[in-house]
N, CA, C and O atoms as a Tinker XYZ file with bonds, in Angstrom:
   456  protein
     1  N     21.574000   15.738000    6.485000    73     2
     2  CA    21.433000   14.352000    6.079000    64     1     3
     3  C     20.010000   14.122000    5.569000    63     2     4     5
     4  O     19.055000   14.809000    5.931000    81     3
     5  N     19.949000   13.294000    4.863000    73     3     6
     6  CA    18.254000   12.937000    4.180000    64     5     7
     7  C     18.280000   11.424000    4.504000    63     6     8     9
     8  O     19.183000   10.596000    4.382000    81     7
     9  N     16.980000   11.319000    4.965000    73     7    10
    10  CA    16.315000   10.552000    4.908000    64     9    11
    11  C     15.547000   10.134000    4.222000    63    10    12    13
    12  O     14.836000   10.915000    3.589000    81    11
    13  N     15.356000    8.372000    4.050000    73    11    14
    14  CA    14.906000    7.961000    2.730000    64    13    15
    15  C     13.722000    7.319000    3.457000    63    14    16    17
    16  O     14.098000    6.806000    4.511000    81    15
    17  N     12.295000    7.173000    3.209000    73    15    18
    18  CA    11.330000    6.016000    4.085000    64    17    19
    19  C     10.893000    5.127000    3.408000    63    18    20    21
    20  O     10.375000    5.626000    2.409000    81    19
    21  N     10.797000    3.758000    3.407000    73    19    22
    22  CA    10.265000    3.087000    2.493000    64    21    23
    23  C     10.330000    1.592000    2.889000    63    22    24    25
    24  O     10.413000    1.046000    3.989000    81    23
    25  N     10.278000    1.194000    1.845000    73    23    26
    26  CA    10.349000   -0.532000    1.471000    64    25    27
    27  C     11.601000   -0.599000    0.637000    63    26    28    29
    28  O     11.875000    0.303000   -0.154000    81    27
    29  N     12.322000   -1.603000    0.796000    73    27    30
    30  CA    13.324000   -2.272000   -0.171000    64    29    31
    31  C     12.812000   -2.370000   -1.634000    63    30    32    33
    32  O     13.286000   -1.586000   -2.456000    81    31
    33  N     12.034000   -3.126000   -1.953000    73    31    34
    34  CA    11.015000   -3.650000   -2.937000    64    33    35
    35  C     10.360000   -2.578000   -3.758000    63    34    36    37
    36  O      9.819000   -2.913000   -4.812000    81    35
    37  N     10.355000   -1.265000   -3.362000    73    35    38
    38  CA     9.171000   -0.224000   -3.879000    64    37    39
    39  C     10.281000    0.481000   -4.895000    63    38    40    41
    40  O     11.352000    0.884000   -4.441000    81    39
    41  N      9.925000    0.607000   -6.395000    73    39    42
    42  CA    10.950000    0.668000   -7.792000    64    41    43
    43  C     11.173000    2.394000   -7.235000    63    42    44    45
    44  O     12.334000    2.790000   -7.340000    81    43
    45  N     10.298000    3.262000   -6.748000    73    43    46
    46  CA    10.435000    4.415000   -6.710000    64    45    47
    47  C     11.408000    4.690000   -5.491000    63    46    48    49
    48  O     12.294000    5.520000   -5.693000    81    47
    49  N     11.340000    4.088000   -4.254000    73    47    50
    50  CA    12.211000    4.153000   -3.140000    64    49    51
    51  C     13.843000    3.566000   -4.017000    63    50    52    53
    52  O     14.861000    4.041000   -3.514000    81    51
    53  N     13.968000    2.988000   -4.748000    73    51    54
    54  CA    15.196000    2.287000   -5.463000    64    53    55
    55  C     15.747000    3.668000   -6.049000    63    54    56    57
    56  O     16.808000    4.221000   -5.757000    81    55
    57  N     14.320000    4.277000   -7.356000    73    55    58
    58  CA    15.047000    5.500000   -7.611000    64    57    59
    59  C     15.859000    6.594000   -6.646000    63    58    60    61
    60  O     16.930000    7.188000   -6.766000    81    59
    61  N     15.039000    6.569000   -5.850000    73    59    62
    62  CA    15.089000    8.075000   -4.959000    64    61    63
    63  C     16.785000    7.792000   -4.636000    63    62    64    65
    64  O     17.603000    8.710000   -4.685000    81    63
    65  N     17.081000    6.653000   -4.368000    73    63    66
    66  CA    18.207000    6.112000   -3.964000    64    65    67
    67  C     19.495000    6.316000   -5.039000    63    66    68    69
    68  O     20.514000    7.002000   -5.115000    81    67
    69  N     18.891000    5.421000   -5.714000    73    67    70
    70  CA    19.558000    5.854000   -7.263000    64    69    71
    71  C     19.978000    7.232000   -7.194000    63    70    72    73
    72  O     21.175000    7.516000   -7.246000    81    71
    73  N     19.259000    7.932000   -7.102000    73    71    74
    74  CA    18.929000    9.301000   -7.635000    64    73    75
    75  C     20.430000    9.923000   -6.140000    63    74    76    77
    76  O     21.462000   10.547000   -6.387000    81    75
    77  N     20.042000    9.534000   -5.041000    73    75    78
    78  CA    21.385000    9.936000   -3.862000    64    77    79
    79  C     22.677000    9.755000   -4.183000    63    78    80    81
    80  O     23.516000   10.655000   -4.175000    81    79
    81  N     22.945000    8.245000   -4.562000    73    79    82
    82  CA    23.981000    8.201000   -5.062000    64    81    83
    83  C     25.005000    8.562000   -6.088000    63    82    84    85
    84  O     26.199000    8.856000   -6.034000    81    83
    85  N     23.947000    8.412000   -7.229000    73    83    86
    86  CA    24.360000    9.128000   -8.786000    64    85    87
    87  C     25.169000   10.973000   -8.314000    63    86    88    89
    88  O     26.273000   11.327000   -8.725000    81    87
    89  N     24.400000   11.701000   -7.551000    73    87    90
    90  CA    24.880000   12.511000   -6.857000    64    89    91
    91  C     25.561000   13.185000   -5.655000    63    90    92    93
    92  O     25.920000   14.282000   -5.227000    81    91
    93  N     25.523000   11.791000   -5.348000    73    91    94
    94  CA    27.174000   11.813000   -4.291000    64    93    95
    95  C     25.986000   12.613000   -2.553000    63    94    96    97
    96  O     26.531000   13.112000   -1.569000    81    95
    97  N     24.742000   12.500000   -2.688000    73    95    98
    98  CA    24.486000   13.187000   -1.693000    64    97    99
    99  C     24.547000   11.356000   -0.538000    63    98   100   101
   100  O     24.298000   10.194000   -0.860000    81    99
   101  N     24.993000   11.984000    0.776000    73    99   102
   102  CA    24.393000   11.336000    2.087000    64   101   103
   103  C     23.302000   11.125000    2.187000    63   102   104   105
   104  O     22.505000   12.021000    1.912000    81   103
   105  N     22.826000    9.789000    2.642000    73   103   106
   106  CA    21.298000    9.368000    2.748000    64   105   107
   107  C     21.237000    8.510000    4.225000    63   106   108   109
   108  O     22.309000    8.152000    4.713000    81   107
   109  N     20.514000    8.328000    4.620000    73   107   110
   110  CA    19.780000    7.132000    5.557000    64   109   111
   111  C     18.518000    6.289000    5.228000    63   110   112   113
   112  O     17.438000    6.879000    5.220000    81   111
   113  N     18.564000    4.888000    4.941000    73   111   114
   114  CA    17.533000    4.680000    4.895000    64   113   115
   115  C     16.860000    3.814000    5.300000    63   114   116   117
   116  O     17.230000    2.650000    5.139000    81   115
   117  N     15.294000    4.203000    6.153000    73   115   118
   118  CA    14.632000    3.470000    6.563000    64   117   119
   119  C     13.679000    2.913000    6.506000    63   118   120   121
   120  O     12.551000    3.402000    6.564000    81   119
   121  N     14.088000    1.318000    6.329000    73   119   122
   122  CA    12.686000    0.830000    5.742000    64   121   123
   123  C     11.712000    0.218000    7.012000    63   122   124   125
   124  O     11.989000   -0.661000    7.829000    81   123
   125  N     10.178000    1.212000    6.821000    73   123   126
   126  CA     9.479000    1.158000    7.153000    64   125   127
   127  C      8.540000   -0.249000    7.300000    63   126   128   129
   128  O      7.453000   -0.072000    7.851000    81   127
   129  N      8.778000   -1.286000    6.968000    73   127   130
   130  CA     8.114000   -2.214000    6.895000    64   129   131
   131  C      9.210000   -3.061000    8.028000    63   130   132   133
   132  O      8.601000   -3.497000    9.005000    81   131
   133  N     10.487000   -3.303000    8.027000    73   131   134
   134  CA    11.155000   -3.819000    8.808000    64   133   135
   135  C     11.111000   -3.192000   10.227000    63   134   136   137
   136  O     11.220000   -3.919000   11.215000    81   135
   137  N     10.947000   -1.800000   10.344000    73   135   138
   138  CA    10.808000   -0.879000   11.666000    64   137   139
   139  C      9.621000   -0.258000   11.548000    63   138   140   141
   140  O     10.045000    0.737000   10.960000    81   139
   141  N      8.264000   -0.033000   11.664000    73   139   142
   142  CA     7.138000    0.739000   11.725000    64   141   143
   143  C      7.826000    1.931000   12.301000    63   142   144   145
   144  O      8.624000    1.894000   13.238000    81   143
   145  N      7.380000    3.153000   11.551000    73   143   146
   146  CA     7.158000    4.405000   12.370000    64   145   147
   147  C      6.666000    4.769000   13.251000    63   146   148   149
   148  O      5.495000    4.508000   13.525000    81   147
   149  N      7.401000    5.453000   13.919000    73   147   150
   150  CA     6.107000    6.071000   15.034000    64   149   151
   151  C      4.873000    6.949000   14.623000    63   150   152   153
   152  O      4.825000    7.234000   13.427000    81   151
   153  N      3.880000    7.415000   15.417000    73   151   154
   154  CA     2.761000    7.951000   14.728000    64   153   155
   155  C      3.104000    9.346000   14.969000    63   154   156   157
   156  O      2.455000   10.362000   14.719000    81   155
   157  N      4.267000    9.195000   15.511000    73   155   158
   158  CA     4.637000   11.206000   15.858000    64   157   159
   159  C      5.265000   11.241000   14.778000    63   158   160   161
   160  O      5.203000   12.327000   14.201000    81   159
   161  N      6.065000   10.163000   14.110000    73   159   162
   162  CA     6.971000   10.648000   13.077000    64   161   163
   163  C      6.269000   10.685000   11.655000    63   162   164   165
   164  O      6.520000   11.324000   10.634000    81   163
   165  N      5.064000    9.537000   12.055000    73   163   166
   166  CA     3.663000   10.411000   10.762000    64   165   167
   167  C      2.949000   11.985000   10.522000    63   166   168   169
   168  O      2.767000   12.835000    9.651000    81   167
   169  N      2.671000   11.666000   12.111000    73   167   170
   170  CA     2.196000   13.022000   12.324000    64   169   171
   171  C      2.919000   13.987000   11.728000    63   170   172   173
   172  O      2.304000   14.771000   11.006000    81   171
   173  N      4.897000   14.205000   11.952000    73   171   174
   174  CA     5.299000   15.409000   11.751000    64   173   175
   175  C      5.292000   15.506000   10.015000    63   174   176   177
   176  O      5.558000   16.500000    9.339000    81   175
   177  N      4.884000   14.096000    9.525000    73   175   178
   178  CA     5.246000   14.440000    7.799000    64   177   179
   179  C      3.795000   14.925000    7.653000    63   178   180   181
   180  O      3.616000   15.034000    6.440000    81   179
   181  N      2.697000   15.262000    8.295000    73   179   182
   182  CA     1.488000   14.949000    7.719000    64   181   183
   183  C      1.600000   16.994000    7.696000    63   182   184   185
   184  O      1.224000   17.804000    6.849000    81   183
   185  N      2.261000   17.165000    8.994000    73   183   186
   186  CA     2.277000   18.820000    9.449000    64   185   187
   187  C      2.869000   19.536000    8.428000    63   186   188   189
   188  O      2.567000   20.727000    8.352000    81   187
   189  N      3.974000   18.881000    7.286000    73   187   190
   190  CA     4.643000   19.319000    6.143000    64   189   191
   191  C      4.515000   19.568000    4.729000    63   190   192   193
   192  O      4.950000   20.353000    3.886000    81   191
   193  N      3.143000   17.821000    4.882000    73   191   194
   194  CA     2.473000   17.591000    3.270000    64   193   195
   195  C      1.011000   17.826000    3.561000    63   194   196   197
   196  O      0.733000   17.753000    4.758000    81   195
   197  N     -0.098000   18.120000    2.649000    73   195   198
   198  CA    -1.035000   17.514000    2.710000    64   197   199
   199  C     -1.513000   16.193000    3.077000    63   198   200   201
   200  O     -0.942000   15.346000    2.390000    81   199
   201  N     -2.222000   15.766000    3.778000    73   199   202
   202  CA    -1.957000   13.787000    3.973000    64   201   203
   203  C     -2.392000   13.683000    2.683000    63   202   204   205
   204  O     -1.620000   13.098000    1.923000    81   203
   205  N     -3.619000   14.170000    2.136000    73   203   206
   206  CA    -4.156000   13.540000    0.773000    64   205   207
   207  C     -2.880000   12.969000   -0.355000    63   206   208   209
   208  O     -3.144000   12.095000   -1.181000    81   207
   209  N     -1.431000   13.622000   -0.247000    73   207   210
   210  CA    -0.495000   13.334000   -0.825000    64   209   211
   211  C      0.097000   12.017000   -0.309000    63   210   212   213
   212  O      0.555000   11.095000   -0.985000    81   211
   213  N     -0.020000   12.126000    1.228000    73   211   214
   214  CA     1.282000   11.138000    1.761000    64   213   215
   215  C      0.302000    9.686000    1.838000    63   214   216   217
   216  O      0.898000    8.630000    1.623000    81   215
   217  N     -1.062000    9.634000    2.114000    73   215   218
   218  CA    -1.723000    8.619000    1.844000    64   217   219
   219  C     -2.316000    7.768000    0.770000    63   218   220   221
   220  O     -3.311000    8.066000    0.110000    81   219
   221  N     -1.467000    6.467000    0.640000    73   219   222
   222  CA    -1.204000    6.016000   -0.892000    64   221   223
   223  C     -2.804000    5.434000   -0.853000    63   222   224   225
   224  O     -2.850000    4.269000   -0.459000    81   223
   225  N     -3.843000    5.905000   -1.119000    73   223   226
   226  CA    -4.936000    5.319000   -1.846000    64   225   227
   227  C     -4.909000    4.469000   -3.230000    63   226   228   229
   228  O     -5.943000    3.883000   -3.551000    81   227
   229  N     -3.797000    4.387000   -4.032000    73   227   230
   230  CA    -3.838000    3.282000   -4.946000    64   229   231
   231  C     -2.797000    2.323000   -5.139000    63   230   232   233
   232  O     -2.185000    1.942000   -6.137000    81   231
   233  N     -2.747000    1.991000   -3.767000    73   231   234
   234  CA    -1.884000    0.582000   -3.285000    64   233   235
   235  C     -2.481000   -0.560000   -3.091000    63   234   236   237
   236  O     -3.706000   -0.587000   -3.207000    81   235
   237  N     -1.825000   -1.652000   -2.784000    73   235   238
   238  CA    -2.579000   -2.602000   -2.491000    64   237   239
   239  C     -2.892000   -3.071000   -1.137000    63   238   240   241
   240  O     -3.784000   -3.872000   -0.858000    81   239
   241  N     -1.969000   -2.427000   -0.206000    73   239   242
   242  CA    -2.340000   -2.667000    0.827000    64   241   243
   243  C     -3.977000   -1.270000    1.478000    63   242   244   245
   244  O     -4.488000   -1.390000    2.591000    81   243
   245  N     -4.438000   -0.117000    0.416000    73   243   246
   246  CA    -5.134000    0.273000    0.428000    64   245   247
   247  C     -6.830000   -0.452000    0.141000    63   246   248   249
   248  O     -7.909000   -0.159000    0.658000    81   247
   249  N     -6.485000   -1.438000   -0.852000    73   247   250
   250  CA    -7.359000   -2.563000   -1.518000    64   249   251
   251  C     -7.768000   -3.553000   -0.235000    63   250   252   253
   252  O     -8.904000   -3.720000    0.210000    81   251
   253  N     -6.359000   -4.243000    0.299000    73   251   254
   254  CA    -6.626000   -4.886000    0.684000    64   253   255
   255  C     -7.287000   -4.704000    2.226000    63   254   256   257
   256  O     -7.791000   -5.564000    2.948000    81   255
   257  N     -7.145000   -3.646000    2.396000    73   255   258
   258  CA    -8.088000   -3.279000    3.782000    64   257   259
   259  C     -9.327000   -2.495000    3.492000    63   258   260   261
   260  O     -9.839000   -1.854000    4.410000    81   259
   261  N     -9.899000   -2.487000    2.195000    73   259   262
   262  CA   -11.337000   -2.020000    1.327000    64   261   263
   263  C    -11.160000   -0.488000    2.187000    63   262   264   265
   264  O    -12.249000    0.039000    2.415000    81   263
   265  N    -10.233000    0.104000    2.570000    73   263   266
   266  CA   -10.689000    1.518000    2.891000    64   265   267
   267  C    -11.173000    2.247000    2.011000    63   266   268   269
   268  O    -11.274000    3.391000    2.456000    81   267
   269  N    -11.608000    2.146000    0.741000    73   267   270
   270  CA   -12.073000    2.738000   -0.093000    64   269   271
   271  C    -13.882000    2.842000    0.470000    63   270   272   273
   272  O    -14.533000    3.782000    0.015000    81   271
   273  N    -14.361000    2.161000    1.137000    73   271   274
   274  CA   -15.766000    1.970000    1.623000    64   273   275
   275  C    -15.931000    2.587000    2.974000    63   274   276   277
   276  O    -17.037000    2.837000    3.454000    81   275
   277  N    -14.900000    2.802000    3.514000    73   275   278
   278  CA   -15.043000    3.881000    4.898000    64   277   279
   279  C    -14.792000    5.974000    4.233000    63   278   280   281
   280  O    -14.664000    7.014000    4.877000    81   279
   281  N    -14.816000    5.797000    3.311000    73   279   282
   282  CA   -14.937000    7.342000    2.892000    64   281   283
   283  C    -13.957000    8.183000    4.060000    63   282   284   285
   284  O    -14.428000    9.058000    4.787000    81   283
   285  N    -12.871000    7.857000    4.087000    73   283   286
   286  CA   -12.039000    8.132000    5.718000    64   285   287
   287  C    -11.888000    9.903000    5.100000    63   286   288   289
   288  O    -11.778000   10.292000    3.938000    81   287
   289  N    -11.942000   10.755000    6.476000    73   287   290
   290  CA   -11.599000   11.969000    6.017000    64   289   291
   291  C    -10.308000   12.256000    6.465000    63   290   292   293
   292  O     -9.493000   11.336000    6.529000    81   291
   293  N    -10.013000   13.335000    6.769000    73   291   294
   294  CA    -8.002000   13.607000    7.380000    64   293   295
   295  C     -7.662000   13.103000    8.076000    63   294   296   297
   296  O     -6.739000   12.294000    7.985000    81   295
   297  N     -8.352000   13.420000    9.165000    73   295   298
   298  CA    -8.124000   12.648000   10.759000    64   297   299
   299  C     -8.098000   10.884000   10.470000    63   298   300   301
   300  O     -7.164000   10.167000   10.830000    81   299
   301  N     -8.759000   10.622000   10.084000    73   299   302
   302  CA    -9.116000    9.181000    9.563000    64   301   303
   303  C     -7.865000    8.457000    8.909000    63   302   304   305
   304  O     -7.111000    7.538000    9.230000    81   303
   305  N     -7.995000    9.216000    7.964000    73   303   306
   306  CA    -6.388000    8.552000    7.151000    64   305   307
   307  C     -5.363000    8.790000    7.583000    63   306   308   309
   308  O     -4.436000    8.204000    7.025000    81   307
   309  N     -5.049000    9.594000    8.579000    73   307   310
   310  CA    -4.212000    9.724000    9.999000    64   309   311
   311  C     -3.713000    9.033000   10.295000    63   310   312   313
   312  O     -2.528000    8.753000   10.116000    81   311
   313  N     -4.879000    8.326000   11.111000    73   311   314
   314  CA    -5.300000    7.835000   12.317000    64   313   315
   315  C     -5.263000    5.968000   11.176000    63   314   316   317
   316  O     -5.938000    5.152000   11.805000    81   315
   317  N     -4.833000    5.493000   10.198000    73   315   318
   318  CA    -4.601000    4.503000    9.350000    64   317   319
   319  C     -3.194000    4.736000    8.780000    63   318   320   321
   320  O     -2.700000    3.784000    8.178000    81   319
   321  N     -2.704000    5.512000    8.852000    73   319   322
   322  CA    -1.219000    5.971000    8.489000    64   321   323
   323  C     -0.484000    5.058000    9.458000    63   322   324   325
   324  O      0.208000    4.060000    9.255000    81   323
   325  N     -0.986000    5.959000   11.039000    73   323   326
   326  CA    -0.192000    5.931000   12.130000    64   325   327
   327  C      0.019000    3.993000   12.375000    63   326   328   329
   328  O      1.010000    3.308000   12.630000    81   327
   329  N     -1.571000    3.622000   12.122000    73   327   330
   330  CA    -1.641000    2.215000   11.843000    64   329   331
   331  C     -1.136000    1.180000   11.104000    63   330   332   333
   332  O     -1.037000    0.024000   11.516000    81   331
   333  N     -0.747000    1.652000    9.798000    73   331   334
   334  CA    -0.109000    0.723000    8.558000    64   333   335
   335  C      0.597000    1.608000    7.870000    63   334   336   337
   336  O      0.239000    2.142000    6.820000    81   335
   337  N      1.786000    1.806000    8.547000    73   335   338
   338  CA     2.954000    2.226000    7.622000    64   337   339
   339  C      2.638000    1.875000    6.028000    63   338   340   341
   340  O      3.148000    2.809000    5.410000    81   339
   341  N      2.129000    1.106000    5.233000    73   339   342
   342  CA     2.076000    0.550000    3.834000    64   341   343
   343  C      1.421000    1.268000    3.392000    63   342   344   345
   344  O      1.390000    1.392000    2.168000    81   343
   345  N      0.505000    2.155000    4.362000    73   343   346
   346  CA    -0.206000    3.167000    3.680000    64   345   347
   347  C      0.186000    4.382000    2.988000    63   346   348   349
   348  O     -0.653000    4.886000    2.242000    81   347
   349  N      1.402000    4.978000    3.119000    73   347   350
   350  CA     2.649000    5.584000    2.800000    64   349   351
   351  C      2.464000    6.204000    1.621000    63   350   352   353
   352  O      1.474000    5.627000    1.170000    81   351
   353  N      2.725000    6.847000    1.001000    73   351   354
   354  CA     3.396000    7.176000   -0.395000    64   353   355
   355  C      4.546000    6.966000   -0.466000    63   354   356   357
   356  O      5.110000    7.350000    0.558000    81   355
   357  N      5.480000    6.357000   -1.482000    73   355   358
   358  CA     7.276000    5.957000   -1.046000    64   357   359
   359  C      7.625000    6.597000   -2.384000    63   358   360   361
   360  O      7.067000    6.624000   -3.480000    81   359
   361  N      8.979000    7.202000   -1.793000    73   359   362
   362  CA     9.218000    7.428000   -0.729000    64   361   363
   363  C      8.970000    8.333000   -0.258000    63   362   364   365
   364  O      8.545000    9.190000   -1.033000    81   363
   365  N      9.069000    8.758000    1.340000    73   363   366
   366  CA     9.373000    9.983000    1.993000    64   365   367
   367  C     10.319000   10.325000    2.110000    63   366   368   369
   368  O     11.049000    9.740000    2.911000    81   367
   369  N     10.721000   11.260000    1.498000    73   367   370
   370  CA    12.269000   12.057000    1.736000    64   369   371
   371  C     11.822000   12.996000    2.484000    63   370   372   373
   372  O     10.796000   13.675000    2.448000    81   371
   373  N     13.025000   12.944000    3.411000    73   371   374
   374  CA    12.805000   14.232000    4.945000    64   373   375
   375  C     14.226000   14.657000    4.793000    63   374   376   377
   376  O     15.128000   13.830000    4.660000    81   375
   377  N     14.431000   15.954000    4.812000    73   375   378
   378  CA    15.957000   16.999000    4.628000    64   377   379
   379  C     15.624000   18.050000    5.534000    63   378   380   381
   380  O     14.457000   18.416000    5.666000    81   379
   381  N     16.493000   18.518000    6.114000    73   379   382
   382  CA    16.166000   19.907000    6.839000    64   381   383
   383  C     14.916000   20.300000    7.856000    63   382   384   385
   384  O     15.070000   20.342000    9.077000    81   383
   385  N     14.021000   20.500000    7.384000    73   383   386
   386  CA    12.696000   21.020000    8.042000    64   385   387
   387  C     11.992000   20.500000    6.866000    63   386   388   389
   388  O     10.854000   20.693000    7.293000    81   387
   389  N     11.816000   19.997000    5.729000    73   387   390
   390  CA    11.382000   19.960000    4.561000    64   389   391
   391  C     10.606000   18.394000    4.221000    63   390   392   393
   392  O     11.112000   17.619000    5.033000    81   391
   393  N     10.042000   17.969000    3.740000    73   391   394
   394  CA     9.127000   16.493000    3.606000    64   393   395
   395  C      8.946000   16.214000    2.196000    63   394   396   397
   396  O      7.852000   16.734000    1.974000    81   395
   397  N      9.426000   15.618000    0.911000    73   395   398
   398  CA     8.894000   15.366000   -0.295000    64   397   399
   399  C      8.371000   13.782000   -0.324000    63   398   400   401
   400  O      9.023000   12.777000   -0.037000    81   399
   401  N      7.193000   13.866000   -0.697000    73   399   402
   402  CA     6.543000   12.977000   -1.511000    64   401   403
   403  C      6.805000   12.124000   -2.669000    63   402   404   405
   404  O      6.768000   12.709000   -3.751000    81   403
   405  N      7.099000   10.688000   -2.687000    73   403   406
   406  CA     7.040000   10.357000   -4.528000    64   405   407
   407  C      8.578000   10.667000   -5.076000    63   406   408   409
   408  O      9.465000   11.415000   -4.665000    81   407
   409  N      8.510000   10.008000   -5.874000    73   407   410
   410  CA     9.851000   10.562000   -6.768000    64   409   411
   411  C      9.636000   11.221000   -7.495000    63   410   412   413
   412  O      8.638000   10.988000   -8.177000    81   411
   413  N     10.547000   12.582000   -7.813000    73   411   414
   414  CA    10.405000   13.321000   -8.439000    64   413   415
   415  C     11.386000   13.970000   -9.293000    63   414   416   417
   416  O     11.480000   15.192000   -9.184000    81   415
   417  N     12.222000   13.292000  -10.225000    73   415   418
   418  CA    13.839000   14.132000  -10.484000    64   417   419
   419  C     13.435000   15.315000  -10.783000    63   418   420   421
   420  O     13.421000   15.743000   -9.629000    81   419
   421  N     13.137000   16.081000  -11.329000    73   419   422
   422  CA    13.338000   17.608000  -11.437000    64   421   423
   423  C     13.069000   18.322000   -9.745000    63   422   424   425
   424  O     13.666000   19.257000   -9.211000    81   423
   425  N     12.096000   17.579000   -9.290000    73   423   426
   426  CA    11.563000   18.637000   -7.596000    64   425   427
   427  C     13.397000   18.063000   -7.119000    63   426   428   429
   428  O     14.388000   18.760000   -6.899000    81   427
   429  N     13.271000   16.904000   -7.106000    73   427   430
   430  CA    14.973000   16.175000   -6.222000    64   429   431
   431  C     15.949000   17.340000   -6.477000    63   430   432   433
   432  O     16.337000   18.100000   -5.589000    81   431
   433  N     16.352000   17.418000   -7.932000    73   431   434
   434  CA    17.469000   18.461000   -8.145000    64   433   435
   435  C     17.036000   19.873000   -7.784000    63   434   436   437
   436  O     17.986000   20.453000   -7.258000    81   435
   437  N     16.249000   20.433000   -7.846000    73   435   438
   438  CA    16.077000   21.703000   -7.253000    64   437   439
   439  C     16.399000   21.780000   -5.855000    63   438   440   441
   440  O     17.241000   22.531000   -5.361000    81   439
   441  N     15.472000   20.724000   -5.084000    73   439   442
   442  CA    15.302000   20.495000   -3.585000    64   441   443
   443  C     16.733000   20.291000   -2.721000    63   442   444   445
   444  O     17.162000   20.965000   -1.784000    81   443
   445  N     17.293000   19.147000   -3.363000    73   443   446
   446  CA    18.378000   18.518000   -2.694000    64   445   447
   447  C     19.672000   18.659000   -2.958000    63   446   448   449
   448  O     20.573000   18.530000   -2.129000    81   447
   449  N     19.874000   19.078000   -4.765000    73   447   450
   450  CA    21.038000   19.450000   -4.737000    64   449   451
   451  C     21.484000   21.114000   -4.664000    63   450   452   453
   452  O     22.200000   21.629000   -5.523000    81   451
   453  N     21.244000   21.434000   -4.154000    73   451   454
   454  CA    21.559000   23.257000   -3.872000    64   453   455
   455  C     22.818000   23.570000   -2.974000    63   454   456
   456  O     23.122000   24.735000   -2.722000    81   455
């Protein structure tokens, strides 16, 4: 089963969706703003991606908390993940043992439909 993480509202979490259905795959999806994650269930995407990927630095909820002026290093943007789900990259797709970042149709069809 895959999991979808996100916001309702976010055009790329819509695709990723899009993108499930158009191909008949099973999804779940949870939006992160209605349920916060846990920070273990950050943690385990952080153990899969680089964070520099999964931490959306050009959002607005990145703006609006000026983290751009705390120079945060890994642990840091962690440790603000675990804090504000919005900090996110959307979506997170989680399959198998596996974590993708962002929408991506060509990575999707390789990844998901096999």
């Amino acid at each position: 089963m895959i999991n979808i993480y996100g916001i309702k509202t976010c055009s790329t979490v819509r695709k990723a969706i899009k993108f499930c259905k158009d191909n008949g795959l099973e999804y779940n999806f949870i939006d992160f703003r209605a349920e916060p994650l846990e920070c273990s269930k950050v943690k385990y995407f952080a153990t899969k991606v680089d964070i520099n990927l999964l931490f959306n630095n050009r959002g607005t909820k990145y703006r609006d908390l000026k983290l751009n002026d705390l120079n945060l290093d890994e642990d840091g943007k962690l440790q603000w993940l675990c804090k504000e789900n919005m900090l996110l990259k959307r979506p997170v797709i989680e399959y198998d043992d596996k974590v993708l970042i962002s929408f991506n149709e060509e990575l999707y069809k390789k990844e998901l439909l096999k």
